[in-house]
N, CA, C and O atoms as a MOPAC input file, in Angstrom:
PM7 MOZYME 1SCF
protein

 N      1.28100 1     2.73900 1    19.77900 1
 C      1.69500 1     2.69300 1    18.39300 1
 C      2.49400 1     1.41600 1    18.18400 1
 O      3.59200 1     1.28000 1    18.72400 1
 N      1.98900 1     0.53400 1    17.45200 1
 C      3.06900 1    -0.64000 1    16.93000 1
 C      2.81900 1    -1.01100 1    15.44700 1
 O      1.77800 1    -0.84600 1    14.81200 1
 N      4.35600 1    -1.71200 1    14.89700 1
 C      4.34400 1    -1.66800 1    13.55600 1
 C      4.12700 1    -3.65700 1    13.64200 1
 O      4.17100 1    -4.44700 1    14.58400 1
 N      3.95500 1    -3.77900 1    12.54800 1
 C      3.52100 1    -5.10000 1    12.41000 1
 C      2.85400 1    -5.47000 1    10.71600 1
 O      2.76400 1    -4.53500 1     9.92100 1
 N      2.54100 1    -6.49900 1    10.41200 1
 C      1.88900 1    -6.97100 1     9.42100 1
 C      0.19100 1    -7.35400 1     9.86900 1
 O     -0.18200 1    -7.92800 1    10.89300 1
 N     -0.60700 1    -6.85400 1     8.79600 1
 C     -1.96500 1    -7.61600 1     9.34600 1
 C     -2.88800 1    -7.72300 1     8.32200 1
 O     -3.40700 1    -6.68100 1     7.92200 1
 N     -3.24200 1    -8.94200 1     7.74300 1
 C     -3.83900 1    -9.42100 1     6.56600 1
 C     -5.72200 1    -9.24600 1     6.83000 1
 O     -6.59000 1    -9.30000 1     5.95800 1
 N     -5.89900 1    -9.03500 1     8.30800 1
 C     -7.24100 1    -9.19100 1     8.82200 1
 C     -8.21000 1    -7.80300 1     8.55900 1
 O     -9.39800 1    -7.61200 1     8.29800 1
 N     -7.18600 1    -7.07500 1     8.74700 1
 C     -7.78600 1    -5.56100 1     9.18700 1
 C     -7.71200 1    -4.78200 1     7.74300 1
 O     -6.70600 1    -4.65400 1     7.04600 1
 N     -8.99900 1    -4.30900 1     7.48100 1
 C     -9.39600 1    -3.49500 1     6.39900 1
 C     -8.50900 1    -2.37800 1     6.55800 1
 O     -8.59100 1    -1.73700 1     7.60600 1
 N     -7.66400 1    -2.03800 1     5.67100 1
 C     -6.91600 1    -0.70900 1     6.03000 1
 C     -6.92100 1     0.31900 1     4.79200 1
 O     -6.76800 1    -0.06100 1     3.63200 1
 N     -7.10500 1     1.61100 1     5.14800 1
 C     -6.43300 1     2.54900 1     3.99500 1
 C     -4.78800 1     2.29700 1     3.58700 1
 O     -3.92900 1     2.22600 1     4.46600 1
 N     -4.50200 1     2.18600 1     2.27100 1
 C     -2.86900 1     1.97000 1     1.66000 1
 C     -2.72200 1     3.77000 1     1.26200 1
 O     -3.32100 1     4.68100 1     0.69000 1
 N     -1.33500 1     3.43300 1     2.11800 1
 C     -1.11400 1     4.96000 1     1.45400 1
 C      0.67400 1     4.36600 1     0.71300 1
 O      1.24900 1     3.29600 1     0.91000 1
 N      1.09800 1     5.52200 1    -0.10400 1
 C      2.24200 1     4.94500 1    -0.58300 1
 C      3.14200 1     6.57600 1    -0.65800 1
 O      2.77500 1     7.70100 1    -0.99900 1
 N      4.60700 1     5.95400 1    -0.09900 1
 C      5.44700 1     6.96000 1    -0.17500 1
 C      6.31300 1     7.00100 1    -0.89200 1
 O      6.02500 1     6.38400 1    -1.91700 1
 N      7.65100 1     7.57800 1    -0.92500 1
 C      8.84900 1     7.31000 1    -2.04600 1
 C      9.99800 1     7.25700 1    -0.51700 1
 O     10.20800 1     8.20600 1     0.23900 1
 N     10.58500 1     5.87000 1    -0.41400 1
 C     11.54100 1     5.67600 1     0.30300 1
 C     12.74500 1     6.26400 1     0.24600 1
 O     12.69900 1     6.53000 1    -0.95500 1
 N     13.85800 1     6.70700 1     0.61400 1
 C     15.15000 1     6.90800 1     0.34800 1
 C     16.80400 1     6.48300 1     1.50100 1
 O     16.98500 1     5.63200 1     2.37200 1
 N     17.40900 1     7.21100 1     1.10500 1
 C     18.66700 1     6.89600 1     2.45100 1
 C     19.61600 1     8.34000 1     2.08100 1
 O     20.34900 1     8.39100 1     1.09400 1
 N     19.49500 1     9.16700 1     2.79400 1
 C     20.71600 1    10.06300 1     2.41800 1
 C     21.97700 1    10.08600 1     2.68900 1
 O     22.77700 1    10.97300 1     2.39400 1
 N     22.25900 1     8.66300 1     3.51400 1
 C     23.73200 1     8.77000 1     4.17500 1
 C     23.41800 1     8.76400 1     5.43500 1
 O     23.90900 1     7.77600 1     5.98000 1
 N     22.97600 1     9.25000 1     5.96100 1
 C     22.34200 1     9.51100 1     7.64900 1
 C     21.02600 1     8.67800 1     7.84600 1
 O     21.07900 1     7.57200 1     8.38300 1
 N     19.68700 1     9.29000 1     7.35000 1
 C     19.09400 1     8.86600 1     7.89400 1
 C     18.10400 1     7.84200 1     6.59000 1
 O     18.40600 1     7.96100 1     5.40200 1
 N     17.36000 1     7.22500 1     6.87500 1
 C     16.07600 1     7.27000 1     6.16500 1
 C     14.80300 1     7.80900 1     5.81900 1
 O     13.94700 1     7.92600 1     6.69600 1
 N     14.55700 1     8.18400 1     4.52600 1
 C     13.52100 1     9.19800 1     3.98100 1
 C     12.35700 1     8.75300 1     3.38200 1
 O     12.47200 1     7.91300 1     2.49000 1
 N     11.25700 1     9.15000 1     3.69400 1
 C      9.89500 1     9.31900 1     3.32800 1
 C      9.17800 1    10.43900 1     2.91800 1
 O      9.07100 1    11.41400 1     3.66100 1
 N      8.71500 1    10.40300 1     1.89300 1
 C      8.28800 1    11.53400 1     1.49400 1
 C      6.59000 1    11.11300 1     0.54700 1
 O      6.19800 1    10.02100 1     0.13400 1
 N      6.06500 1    12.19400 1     0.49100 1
 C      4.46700 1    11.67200 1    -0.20800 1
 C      4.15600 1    13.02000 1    -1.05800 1
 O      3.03200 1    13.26100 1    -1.49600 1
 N      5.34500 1    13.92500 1    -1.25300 1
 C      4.90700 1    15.76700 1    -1.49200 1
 C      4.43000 1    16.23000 1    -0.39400 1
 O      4.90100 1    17.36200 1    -0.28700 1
 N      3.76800 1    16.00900 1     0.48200 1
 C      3.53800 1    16.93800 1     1.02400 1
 C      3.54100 1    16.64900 1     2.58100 1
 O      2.87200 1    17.38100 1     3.31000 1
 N      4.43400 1    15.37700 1     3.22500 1
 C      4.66800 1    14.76300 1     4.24200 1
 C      5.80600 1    14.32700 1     3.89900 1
 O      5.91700 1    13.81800 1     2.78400 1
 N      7.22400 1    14.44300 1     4.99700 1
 C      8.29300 1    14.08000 1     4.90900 1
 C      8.15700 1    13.54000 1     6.76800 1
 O      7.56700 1    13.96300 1     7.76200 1
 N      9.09100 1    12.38300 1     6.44300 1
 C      9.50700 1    11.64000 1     8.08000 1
 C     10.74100 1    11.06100 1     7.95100 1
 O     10.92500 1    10.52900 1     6.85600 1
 N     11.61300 1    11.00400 1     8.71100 1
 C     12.89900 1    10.40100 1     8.22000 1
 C     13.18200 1     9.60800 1     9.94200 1
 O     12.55100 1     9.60400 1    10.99900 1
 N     14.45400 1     9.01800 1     9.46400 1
 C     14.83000 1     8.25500 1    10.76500 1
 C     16.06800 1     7.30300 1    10.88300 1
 O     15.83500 1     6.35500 1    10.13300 1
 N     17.07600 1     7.16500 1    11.39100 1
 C     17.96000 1     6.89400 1    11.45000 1
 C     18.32400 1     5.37100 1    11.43500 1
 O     19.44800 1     5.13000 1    10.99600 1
 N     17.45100 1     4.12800 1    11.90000 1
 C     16.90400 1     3.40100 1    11.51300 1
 C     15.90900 1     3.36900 1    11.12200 1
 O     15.26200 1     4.41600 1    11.11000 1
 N     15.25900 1     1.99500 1    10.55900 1
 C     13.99600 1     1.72800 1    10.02400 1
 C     12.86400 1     1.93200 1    11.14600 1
 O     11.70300 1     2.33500 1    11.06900 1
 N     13.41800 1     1.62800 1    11.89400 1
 C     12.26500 1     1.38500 1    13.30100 1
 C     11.64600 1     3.10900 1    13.40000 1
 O     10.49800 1     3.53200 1    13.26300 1
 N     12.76800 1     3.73700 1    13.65500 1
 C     12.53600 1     4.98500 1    14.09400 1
 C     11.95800 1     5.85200 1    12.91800 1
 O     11.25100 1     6.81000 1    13.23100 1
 N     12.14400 1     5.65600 1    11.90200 1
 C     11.65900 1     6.04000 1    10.52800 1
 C      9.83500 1     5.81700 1    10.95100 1
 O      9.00800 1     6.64900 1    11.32300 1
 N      9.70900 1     4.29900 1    10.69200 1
 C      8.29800 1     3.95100 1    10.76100 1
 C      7.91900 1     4.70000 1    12.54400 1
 O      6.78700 1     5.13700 1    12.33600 1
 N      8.10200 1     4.89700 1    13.39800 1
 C      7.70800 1     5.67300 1    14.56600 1
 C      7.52500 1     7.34000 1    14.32400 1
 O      6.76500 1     8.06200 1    14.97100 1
 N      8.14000 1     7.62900 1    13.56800 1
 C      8.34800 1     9.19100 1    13.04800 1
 C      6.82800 1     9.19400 1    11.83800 1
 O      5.71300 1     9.68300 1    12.02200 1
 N      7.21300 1     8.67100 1    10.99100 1
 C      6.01400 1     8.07400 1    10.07800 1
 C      4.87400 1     8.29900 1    10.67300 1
 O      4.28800 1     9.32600 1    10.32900 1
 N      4.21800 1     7.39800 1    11.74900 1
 C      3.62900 1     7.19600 1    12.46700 1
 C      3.17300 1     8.82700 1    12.72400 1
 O      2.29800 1     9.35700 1    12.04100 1
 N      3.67500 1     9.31100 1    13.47000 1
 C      3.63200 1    10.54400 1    14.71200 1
 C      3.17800 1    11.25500 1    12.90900 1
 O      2.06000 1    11.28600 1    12.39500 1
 N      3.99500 1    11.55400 1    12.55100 1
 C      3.39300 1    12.39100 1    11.29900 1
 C      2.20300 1    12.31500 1    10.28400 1
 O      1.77300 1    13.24900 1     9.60700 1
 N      1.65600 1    10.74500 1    10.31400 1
 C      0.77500 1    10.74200 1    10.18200 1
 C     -0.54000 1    11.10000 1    10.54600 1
 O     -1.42500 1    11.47300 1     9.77600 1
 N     -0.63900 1    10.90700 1    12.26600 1
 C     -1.68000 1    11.36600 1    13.32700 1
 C     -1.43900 1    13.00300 1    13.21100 1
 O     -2.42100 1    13.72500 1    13.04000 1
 N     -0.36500 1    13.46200 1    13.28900 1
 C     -0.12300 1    14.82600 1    13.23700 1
 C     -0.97300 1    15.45900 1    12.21700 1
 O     -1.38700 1    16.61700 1    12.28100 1
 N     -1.23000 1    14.51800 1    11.16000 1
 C     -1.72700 1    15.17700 1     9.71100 1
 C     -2.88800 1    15.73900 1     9.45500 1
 O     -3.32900 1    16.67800 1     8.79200 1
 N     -3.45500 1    14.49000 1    10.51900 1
 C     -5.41900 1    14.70800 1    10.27900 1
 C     -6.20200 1    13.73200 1     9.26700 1
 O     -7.42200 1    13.72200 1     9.10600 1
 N     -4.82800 1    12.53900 1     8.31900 1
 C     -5.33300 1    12.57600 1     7.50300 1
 C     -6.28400 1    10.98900 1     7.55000 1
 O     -7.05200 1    10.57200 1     6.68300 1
 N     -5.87400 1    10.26900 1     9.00200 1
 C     -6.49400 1     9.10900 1     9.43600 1
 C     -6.92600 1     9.18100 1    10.74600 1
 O     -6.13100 1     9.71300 1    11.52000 1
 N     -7.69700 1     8.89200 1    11.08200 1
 C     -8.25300 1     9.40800 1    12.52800 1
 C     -7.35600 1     7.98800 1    13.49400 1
 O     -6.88300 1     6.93500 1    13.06800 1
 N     -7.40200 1     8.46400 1    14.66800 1
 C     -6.82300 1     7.79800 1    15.95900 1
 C     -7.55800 1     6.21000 1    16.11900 1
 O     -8.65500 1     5.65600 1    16.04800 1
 N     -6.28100 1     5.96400 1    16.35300 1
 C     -6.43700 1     4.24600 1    16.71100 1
 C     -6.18900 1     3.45600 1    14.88500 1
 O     -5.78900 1     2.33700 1    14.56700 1
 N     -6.59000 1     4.51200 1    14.12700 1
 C     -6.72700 1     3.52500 1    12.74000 1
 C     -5.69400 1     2.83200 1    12.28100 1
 O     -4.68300 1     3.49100 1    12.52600 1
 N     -5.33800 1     1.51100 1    11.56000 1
 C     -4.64400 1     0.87100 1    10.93800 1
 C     -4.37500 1     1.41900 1     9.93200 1
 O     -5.29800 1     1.67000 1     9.15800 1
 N     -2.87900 1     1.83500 1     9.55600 1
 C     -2.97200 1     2.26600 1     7.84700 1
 C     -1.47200 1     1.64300 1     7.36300 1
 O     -0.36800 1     1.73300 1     7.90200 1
 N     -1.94800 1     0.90400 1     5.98900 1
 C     -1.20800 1     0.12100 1     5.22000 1
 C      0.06600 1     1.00100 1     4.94200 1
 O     -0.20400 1     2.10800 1     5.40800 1
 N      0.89600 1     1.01700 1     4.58600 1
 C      2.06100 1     1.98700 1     3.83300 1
 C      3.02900 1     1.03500 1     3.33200 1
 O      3.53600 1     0.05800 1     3.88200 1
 N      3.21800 1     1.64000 1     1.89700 1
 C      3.55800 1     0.98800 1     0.73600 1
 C      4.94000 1     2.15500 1     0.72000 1
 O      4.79700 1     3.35700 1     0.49700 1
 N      6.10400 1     1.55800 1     0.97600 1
 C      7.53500 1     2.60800 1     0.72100 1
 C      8.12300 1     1.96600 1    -0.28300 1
 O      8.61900 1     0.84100 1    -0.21300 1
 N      8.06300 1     2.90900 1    -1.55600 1
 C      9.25500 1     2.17900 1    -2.48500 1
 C     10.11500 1     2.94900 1    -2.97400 1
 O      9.84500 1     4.05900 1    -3.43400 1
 N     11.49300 1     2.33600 1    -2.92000 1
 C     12.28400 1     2.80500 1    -3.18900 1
 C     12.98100 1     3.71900 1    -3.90300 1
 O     13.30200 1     3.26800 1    -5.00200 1
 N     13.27800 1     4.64100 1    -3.73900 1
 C     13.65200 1     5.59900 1    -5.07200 1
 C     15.46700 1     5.42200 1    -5.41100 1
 O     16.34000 1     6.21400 1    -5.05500 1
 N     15.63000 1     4.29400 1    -6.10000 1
 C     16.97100 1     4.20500 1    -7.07100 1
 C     17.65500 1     5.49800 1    -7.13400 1
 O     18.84800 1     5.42000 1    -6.84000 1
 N     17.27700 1     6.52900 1    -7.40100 1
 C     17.83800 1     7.84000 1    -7.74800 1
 C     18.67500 1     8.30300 1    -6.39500 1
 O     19.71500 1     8.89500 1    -6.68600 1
 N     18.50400 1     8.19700 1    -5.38800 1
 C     19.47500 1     8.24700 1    -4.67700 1
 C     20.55500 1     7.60800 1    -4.53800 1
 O     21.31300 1     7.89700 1    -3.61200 1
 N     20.83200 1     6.66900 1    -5.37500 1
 C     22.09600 1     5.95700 1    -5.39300 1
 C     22.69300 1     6.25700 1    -6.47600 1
 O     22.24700 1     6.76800 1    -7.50400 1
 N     24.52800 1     5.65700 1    -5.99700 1
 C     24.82200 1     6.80200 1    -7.61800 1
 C     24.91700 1     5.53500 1    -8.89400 1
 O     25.40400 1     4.41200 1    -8.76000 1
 N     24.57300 1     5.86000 1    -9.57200 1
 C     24.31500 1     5.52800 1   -11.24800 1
 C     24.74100 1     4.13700 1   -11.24300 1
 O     23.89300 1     3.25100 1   -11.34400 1
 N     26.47000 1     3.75800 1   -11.09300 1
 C     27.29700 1     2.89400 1   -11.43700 1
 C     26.76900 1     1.43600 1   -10.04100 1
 O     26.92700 1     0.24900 1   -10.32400 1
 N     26.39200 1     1.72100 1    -9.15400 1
 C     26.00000 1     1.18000 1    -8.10200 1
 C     24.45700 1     0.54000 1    -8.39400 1
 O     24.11000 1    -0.37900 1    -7.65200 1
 N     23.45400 1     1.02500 1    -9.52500 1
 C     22.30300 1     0.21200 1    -8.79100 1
 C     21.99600 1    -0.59100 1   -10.11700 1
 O     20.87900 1    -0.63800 1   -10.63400 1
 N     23.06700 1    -1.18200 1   -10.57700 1
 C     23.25000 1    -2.40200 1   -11.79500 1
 C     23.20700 1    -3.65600 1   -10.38800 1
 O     22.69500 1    -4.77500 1   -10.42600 1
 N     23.71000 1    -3.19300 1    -9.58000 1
 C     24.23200 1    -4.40000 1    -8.31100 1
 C     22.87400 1    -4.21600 1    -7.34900 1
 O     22.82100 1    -5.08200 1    -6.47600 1
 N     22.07100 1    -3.52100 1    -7.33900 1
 C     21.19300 1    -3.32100 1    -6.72400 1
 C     19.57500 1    -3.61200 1    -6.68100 1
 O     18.68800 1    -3.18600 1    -5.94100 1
 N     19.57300 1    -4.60400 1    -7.89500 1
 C     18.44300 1    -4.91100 1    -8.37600 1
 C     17.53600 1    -5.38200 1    -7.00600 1
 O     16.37800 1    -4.98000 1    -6.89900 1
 N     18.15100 1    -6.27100 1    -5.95400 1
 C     17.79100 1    -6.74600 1    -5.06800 1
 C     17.38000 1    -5.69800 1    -3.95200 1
 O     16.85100 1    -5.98200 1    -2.87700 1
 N     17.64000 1    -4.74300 1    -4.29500 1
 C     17.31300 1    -3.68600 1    -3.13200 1
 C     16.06200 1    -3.51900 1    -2.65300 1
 O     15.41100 1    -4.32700 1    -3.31600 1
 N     15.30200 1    -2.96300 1    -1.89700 1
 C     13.71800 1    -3.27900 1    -1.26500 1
 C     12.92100 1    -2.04400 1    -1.38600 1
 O     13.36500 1    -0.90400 1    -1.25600 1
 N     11.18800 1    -2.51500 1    -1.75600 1
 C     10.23500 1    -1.76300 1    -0.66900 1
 C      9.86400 1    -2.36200 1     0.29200 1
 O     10.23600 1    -3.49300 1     0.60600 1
 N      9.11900 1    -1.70500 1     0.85000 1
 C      8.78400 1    -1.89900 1     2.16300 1
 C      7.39500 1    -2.30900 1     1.96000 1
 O      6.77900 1    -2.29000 1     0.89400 1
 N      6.91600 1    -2.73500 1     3.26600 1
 C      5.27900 1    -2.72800 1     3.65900 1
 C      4.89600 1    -2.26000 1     4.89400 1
 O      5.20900 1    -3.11900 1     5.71900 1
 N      4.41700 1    -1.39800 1     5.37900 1
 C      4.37900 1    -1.45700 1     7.21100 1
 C      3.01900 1    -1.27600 1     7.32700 1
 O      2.32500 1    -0.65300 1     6.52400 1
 N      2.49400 1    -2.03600 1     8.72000 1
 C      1.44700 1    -1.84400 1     8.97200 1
 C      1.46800 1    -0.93500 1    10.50300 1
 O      1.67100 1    -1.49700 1    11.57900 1
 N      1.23800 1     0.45400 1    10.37700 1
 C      1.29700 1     1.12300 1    11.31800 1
 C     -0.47000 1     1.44000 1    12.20100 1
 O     -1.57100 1     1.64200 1    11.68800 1
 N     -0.10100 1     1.36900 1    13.48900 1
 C     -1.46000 1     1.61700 1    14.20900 1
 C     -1.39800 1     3.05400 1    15.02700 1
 O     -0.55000 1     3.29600 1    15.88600 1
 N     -2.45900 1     3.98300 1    14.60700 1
 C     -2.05600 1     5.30700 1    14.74900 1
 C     -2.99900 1     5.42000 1    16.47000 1
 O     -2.98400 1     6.46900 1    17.11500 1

């Protein structure tokens, strides 16, 4: 399993809703949640839950699009936050 960028490889995009609860980092799609304490371990958890799913078969490349969900931050805070991120990962299952 490694994360990386790859412009070559035809991939399925899937897209999640990113978050941070204080602890860890959150992913969610409705009906797949992965979280992780860093980013690294987030996208490794990701990963494992994806293959777990059924919903890309083994070995496949799949794009993932994480964007951010603002709503976890509180109100007065994401005037300063415009700069805040999604993600892109290219995970190999």
């Amino acid at each position: 399993m490694g994360v990386g960028r790859s412009s070559s490889v035809k991939e399925p995009t899937w897209e999640v809703v990113l978050s941070f609860d204080g602890v860890d980092w959150v992913v969610r799609d409705g009906e797949l949640t992965a979280r992780g304490a860093t980013l690294e371990a987030l996208d490794d958890q990701l990963a494992a839950a994806l293959r777990d799913s059924g919903r890309f078969g083994p070995g496949e490349q799949v794009s993932v699009f994480m964007g951010f969900d603002y709503g976890c931050m509180p109100t007065w805070l994401r005037q300063y936050a415009a700069h805040y991120f999604n993600r892109w990962v290219s995970l190999h299952l």
